[in-house]
N, C-alpha and C positions, 0 to 999 in steps of 0.2 A: 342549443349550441350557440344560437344569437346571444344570450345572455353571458355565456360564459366567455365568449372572446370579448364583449366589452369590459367587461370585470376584468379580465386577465389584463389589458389595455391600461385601464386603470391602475392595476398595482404595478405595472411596467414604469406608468408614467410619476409613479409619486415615489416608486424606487429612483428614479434617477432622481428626483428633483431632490433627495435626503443625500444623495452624493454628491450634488453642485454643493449644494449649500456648507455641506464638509469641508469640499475640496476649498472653494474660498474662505472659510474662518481661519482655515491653517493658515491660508498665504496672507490674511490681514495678521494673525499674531505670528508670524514670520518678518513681514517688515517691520511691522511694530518694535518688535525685539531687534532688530538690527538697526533701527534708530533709533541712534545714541548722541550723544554730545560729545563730540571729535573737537579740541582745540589744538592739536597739532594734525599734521595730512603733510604724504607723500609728493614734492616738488615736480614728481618726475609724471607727473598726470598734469595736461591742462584741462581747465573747462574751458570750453568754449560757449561767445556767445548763443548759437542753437542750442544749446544744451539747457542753459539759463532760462531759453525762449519754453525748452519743450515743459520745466519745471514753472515757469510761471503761469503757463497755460491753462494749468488743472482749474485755473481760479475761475475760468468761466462756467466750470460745469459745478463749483458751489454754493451752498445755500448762504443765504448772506440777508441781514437783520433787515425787515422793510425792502429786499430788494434793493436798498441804494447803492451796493457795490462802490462802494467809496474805495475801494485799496488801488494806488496805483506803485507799479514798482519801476525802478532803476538798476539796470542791470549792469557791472563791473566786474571787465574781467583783467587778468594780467596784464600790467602793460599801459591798463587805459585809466587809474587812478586808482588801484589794488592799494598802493602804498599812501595815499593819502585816505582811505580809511582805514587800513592799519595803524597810522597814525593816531588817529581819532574813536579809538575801541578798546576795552580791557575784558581781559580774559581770565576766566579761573578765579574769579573773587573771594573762593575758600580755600584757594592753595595761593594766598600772595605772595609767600617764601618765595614761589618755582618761578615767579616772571614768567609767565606764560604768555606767548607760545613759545618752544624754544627757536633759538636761531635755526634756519635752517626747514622751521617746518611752519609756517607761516601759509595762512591760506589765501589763495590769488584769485578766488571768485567772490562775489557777493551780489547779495539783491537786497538792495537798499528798500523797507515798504513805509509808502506815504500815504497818507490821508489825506481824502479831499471835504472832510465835514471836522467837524471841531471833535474833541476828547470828550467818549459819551461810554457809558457801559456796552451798549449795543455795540459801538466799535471795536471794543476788546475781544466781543465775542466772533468778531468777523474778525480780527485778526489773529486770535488762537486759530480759526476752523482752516485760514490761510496758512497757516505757516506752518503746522501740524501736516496739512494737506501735502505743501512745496517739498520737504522733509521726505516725506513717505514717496513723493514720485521720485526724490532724487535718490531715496535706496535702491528702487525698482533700478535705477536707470546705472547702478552701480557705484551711486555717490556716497557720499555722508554728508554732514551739516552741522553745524550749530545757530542756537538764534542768541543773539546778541542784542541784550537791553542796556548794555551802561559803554553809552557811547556820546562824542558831544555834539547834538543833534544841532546846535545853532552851527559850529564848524560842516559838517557833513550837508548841509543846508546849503549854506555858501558856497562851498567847493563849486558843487556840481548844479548850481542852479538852479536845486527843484523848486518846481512851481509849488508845490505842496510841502509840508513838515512831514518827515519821516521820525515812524513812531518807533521800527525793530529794524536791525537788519540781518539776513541771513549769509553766515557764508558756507562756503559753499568747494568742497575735494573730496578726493580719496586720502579719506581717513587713515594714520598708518599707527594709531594706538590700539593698545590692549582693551577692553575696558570689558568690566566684568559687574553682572546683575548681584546686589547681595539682597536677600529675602532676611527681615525685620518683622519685630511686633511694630505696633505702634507710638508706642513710649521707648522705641531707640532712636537716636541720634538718628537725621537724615541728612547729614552731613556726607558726600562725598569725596574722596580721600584718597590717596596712593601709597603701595606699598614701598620697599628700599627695589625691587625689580620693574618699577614704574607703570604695573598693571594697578589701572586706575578703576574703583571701584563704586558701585552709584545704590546705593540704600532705596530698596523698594517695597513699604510695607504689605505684605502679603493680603491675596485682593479678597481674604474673609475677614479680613479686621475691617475692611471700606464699607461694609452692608449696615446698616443701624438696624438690631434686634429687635 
């Protein structure tokens, strides 16, 4: 009877441990899927700075190349130089027709990331696993994002006095576009694009072409 209530114990306990492990895959390709690249967002949300604080936070509990944790960030919200890196930012560099963002949907948060070691591969890879990271908390928290690389980092530099060069920066609303996953071979266009109803679409080749046979 000893034998069998351990046994029994045992398939108890690796039953549940195959339903955690379910239950979070869903909720990692749940956010996954819901973060997108938002270049216009709804006015009528502010971030605030705790909000920023609670997305930049995740960076202590990641893995980071050597441990040097070089990323530092600047946070801006509404109000407190929103529009001098709007200034200093372009959006949408495959749709230059649209002037993006339109009027009116302009995003009022950002977190400017700086580096405190010089331009190394190793840093690229701490700041994909950061910013991917920041991203992912700020869907949790009900936001959306975009990261922003063609900005002019000697202006954005100056503005705000960082002590450090900032390499990306993120910003940061409630998203209020459409934007729809389209599933591609690999030899399709990965051009992202919009239709005449402004449902913006984002070319994803399908994740069995990504395996090398």
């Amino acid at each position: 009877m000893a034998d069998n209530y351990i046994e029994n114990k045992f398939d108890e306990y690796n039953s549940k441990k195959k339903v955690v492990y379910k239950s979070a895959r869903k909720s990692l390709d749940l956010l996954l899927k819901a973060n997108r690249s938002y270049r216009g967002y709804d006015q009528a949300y502010t971030v605030s700075s705790s909000t920023l604080e609670k997305i930049v936070a995740v960076n202590a509990l990641l893995p980071s190349a050597k441990n040097q944790q070089a990323l530092r960030f600047k946070l801006v919200t509404e109000g407190n130089g929103d529009n001098i890196v709007l200034e200093n930012i372009k959006l949408g560099g495959m749709l230059p027709e649209l002037h993006l963002p339109f009027a009116g949907t302009e995003p009022k948060a950002f977190i400017i990331v700086c580096a405190t070691v010089p331009d190394s591969k190793m840093l690229h890879v701490d700041v994909g696993i950061a910013v991917q990271s920041m991203l992912l908390k700020a869907v949790e928290l009900g936001y959306n994002g975009l990261i922003i690389g063609a900005f002019n980092a000697k202006k954005i530099e100056e503005a705000f006095a960082l002590p450090y060069p900032p390499v990306l920066i993120l910003a940061i609303g409630k998203g209020n576009e459409k934007i729809e996953l389209k599933e591609i071979s690999a030899n399709e266009s990965h051009a992202y694009y919009r239709d005449e109803n402004g449902t913006h679409y984002v070319p994803k080749v399908r994740w069995e072409e990504l395996i090398i046979r």
